[in-house]
N, C-alpha and C positions, 0 to 999 in steps of 0.2 A: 573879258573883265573878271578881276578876280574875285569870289564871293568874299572872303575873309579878311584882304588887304595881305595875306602873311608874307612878310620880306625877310622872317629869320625864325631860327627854331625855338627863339624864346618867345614868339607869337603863337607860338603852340599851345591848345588846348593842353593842361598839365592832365591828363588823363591817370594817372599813378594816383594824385591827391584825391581826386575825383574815385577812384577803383576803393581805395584806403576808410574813405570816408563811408562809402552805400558800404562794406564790410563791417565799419563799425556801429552803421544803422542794423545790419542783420544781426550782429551778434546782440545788438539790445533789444529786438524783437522777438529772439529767444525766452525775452521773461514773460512773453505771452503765453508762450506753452507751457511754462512754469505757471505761469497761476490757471491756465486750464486745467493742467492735474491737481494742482490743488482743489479746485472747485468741484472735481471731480471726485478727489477724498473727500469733502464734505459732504459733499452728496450723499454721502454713504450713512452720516450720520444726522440726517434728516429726512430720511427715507422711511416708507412703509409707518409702523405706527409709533415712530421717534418724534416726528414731528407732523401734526396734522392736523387739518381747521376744517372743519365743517366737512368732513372724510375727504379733504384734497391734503395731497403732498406736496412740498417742494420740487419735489424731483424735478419737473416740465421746467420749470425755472434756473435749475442750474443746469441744465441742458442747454437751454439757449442763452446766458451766459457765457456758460464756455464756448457755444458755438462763436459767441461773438467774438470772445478773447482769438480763438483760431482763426478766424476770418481778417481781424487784424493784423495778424502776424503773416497771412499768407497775401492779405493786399501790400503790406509794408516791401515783400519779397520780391513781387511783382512792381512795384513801383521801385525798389530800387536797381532790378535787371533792366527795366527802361530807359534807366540815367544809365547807366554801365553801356547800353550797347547804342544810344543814341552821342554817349562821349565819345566810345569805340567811331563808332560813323563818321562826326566830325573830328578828329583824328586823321584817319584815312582822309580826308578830304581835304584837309588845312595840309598836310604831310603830299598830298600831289600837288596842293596849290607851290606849296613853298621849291619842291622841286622842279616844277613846270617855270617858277620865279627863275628859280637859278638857273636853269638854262638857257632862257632868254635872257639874262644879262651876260651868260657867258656868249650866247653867239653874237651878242651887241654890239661886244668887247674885244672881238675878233676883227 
């Protein structure tokens, strides 16, 4: 039985749009690292005795911050190589379905 139904290559997972789209998620996940180094140039101007309350700095604060701006951008990366290689997967599988199809119709036909 076939998992997918595929009876033609336009039942095909489009895997290209799918590939197209998590690229243009990564390339916008790039402005996470952009504003980690920024938060990371601020830092610099609210550090030591620039900015300070009750003798605490900022500093600890834009550290985890940015940690967190990175951590986004490296979950986003990670979540979009799971769609990418779980498309890849089903792919392969719809693409043996469909030819295992045609071949039992060709020797049907015979």
């Amino acid at each position: 039985m076939a998992l997918y139904g595929i009876k033609s290559s336009s039942d095909i997972i489009d895997v290209k749009t799918i590939q197209s789209a998590c690229d243009a998620i990564d390339k916008a996940a790039e402005d996470f690292d952009a504003a980690a180094r920024k938060i990371e140039d601020a830092k610099g101007y609210a550090s030591g005795d620039n900015l300070k309350v009750d003798g605490k700095t900022m500093e600890e604060s834009f550290d985890i911050v940015k940690g967190a701006h990175e951590n986004i951008k490296k979950n986003i990366l990670e979540f979009t190589n799971s769609i990418r290689a779980t498309a890849n997967s089903i792919y392969v599988a719809q693409s043996q379905e469909l030819a295992e199809y045609q071949a039992q119709q060709q020797s049907s036909n015979q």
